[in-house]
C-alpha positions as CSV (number, residue, x, y, z in Angstrom):
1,X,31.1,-30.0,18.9
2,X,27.7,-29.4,17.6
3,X,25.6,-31.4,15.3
4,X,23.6,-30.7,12.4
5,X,21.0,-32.9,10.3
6,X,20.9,-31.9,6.8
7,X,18.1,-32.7,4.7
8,X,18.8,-33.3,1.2
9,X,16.4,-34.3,-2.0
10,X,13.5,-36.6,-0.9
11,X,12.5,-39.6,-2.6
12,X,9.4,-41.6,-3.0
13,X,10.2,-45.8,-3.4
14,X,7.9,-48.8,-3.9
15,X,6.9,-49.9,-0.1
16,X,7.1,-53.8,-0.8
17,X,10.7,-53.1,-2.0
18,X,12.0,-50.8,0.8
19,X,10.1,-53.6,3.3
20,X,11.2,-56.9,1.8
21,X,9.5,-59.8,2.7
22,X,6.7,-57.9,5.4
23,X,3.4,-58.0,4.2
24,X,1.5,-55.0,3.1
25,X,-0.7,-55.1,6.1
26,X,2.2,-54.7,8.3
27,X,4.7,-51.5,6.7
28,X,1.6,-50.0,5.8
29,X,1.2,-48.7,8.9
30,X,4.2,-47.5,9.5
31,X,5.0,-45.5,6.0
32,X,1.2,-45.1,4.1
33,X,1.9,-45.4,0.7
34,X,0.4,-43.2,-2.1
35,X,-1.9,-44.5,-5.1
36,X,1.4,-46.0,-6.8
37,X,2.5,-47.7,-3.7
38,X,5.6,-45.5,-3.4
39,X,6.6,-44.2,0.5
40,X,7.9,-41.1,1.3
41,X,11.6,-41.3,2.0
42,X,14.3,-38.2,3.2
43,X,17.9,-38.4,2.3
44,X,19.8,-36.7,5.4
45,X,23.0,-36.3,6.0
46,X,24.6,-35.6,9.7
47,X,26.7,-32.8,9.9
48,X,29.4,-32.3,12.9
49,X,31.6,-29.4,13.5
50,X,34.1,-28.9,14.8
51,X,35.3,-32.7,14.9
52,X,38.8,-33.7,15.4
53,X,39.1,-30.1,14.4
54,X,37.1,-30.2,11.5
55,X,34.1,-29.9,9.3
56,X,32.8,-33.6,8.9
57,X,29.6,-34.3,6.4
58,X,28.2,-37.7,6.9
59,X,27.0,-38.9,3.6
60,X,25.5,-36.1,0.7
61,X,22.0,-37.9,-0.1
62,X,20.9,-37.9,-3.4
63,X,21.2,-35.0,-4.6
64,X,20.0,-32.9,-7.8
65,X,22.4,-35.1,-10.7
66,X,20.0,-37.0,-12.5
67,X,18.5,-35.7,-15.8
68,X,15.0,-35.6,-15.8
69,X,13.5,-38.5,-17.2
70,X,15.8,-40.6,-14.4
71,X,15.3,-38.5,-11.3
72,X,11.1,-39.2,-12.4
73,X,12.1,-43.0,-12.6
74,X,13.7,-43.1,-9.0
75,X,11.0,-40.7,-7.6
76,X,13.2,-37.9,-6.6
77,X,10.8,-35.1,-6.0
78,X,13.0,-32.3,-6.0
79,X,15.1,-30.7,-9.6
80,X,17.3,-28.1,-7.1
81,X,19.9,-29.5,-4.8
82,X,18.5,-29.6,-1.4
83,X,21.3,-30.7,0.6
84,X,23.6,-27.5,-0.7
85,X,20.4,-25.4,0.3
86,X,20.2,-26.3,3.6
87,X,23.7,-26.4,4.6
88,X,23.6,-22.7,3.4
89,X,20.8,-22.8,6.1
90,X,22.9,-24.2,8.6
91,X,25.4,-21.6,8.1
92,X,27.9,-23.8,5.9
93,X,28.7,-23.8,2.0
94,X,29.7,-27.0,0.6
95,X,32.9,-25.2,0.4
96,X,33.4,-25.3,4.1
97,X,33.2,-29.1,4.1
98,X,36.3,-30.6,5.2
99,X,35.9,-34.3,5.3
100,X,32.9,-36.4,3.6
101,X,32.1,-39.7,5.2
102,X,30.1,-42.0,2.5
103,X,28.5,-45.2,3.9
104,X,28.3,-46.4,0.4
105,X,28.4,-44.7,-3.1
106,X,25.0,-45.7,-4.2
107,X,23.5,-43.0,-5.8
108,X,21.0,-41.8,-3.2
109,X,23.8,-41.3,-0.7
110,X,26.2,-40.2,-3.0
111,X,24.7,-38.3,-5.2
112,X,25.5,-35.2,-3.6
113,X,28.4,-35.1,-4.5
114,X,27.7,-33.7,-8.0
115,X,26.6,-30.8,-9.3
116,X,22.9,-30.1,-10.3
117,X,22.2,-31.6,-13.7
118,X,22.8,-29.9,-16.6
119,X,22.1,-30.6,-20.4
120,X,25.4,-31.7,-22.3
121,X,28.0,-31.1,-19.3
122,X,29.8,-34.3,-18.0
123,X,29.4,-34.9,-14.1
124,X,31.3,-32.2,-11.6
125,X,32.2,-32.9,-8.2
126,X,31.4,-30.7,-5.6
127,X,32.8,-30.1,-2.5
128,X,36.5,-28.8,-3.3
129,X,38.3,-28.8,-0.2
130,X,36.8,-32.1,1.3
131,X,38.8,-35.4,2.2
132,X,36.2,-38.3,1.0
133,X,36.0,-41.2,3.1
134,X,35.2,-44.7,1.6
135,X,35.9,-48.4,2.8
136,X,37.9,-50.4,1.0
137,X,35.5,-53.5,0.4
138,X,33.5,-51.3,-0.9
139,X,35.4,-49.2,-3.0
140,X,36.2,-52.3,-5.0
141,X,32.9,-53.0,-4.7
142,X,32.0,-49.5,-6.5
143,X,34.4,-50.2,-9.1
144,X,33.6,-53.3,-10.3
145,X,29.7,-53.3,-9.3
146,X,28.0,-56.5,-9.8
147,X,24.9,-56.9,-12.3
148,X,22.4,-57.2,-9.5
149,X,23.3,-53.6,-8.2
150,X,25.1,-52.0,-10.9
151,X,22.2,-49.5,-11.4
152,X,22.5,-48.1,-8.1
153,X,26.1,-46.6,-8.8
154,X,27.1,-43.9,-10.6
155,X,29.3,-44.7,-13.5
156,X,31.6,-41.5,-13.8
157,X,31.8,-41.2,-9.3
158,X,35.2,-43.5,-9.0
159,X,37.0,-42.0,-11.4
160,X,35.8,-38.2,-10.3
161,X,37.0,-39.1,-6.8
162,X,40.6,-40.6,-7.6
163,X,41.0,-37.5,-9.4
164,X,40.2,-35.1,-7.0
165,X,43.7,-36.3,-5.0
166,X,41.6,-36.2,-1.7
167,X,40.2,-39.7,-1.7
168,X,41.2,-42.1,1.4
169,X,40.3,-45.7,1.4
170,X,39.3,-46.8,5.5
171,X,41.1,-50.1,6.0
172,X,40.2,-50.7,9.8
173,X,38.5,-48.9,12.8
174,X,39.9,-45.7,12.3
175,X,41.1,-43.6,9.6
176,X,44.0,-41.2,8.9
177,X,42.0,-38.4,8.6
178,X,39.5,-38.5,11.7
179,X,41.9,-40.5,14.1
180,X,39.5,-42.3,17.0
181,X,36.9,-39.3,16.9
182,X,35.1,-41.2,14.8
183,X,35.0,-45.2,15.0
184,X,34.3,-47.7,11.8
185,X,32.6,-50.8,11.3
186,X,31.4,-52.9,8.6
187,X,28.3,-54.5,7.4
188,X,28.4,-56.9,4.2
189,X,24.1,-57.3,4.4
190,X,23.2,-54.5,2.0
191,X,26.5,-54.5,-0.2
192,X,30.0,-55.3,0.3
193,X,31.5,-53.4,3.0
194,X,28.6,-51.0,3.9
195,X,30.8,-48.4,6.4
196,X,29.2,-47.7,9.6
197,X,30.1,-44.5,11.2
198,X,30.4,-44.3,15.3
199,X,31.1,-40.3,16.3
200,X,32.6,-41.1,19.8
201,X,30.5,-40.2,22.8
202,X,32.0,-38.0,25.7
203,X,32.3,-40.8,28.5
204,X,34.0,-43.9,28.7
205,X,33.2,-46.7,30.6
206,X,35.6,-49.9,31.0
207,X,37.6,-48.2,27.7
208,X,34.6,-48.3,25.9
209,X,33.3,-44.7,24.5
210,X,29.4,-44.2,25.6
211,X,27.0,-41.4,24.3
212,X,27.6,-41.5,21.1
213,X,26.2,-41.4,17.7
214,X,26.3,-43.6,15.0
215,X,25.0,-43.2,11.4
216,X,22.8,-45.9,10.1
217,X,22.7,-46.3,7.0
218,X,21.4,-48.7,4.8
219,X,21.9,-51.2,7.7
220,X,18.8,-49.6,9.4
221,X,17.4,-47.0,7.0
222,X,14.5,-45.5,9.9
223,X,12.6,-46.3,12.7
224,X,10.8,-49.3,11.4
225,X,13.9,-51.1,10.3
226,X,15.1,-50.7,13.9
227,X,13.0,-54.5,14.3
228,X,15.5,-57.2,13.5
229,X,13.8,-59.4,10.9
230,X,12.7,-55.9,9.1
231,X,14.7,-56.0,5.5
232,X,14.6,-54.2,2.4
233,X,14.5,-56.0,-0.9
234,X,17.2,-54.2,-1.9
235,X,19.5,-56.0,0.2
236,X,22.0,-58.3,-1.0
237,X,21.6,-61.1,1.9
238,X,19.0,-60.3,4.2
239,X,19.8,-63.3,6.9
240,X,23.5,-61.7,6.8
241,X,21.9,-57.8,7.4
242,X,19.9,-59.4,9.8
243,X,22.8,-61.2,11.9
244,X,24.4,-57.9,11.6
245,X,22.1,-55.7,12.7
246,X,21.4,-58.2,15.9
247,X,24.7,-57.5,16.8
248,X,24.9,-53.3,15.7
249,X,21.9,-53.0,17.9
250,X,23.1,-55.1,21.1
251,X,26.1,-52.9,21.0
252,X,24.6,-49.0,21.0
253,X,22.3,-50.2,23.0
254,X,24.7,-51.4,25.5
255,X,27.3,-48.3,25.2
256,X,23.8,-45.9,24.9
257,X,24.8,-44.6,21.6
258,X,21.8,-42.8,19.7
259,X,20.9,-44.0,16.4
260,X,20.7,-41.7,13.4
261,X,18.8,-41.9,10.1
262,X,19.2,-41.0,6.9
263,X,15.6,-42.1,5.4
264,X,13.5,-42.0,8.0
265,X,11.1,-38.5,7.5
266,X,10.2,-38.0,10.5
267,X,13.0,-39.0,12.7
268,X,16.5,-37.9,12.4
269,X,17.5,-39.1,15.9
270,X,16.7,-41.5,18.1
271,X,17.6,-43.3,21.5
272,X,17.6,-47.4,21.6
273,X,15.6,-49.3,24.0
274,X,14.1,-52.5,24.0
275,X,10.4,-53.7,25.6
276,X,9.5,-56.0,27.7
277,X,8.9,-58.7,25.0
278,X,13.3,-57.8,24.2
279,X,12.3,-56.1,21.0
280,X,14.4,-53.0,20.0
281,X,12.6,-49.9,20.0
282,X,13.8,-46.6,19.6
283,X,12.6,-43.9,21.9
284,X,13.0,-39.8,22.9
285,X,13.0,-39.3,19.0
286,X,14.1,-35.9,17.9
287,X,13.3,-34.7,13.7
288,X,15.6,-32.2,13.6
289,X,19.1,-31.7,14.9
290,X,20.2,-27.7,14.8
291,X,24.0,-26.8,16.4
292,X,23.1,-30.1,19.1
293,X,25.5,-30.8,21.1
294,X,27.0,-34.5,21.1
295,X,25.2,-36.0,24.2
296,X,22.8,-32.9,24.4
């Protein structure tokens, strides 16, 4: 199995919201804002192929679907669809795709989905021979959004993927479609059943798998989230993300599995260590991955 990190459309959000309660002084240095105190942000996706004999997308980033004046309100900086580009890159069409895996269906992780914008045609789903992967919680979650978060979803995405016929709903660990190549958690932090994906590592120690990778998410969006009381204000209960992430963390670091990162853009993978002080750290940080081999 080789893997493959796919950039998608960048974004650029306001710094105090994507660091929560940190002061200025602090997230400053680790993402310099510009004169509108936006950061830089990527939206990556992890490809891996062949697993559990098939093509397997990790999220779609944001993607190309807003019409103009919205994608210049949510600072996407890109009117093509990146993500399609560079999986053409990688040697893929979105065609070849045979199983998305999405996180969450907020719109910069689901985005990608759709089709580029275009004026007067009702949203198209891409990705025609896919299976799309979604847990339950927050599929219901997704459906019935609450007000707080309601603009981060995209009205027309449940109904689009109900009628595609390929839509499963992950009720546990493991889904129908991926078996135990690929292992699930959950994360209620950010939003309601945030769905953490584990791509089993190669060895296995005391039944547990080891090597692996697991995709971050919104539970740790890059490098600088990787320190525990580091939120985002767009979290729904930051003591909950926090407790969670204690926990996430203490695990992959444990079982050696390498972190990757969707927003980070400069790191798309990363090993977990922790200093002498017990802080997590990440280390042996890799920006691109291009036909990597799991463990490699």
């Amino acid at each position: 199995m080789k893997l493959w990190s796919i950039q998608g459309n960048t974004q650029k959000l306001d710094g105090g919201a994507m660091f929560g309660n940190a002061p200025r002084a602090m997230w400053e240095k680790w993402s310099p804002p510009d004169a509108h105190n936006r950061i830089e942000l990527a939206c990556r996706a992890l490809l891996a192929s062949p697993l559990a004999g098939r093509t397997v997308l990790f999220e779609t980033g944001v993607g190309a679907f807003f019409e103009p004046r919205l994608r210049e309100r949510y600072g996407i900086q890109e009117s093509k669809h990146v993500l399609i580009e560079s999986l053409r890159d990688a040697g893929f069409g979105h065609e070849d795709v045979d199983v998305v895996v999405l996180s969450h269906l907020h719109f910069d992780h689901a985005g990608g989905l759709l089709a580029p914008w275009a004026e007067g045609r009702a949203p198209q789903l891409l990705f025609p021979n896919a299976t799309f992967l979604v847990g339950a919680a927050h599929w219901e979650r997704a459906r019935r959004p609450h007000p707080r978060d309601r603009a981060s979803f995209i009205p027309e995405l449940p109904a689009l993927l109900e009628a595609s016929g390929r839509l499963e709903i992950v009720q546990g660990e493991y889904s129908l479609t991926l078996g135990q190549a690929v292992r699930f958690s959950f994360s209620d932090g950010h939003t309601p059943g945030l769905m953490l994906a584990e791509i089993a590592g190669p060895e296995r120690v005391g039944g547990q798998p080891h090597g692996g990778v697991a995709f971050c998410a919104d539970l740790i969006p890059g490098r600088p989230w990787v320190h525990v009381p580091i939120t985002m204000g767009y979290d729904r209960n930051a003591e909950l993300l926090i407790d969670e992430k204690r926990a996430f963390l203490e695990d992959k670091l444990a079982r050696n599995v390498h972190l990757f990162f969707t927003h980070d853009p400069q790191c798309a993978l990363a090993q977990l260590a922790r200093d002498a002080n017990g802080r997590f750290r990440t280390r042996h940080e890799v920006a691109a991955l291009s036909a990597r081999a799991l463990g490699g």
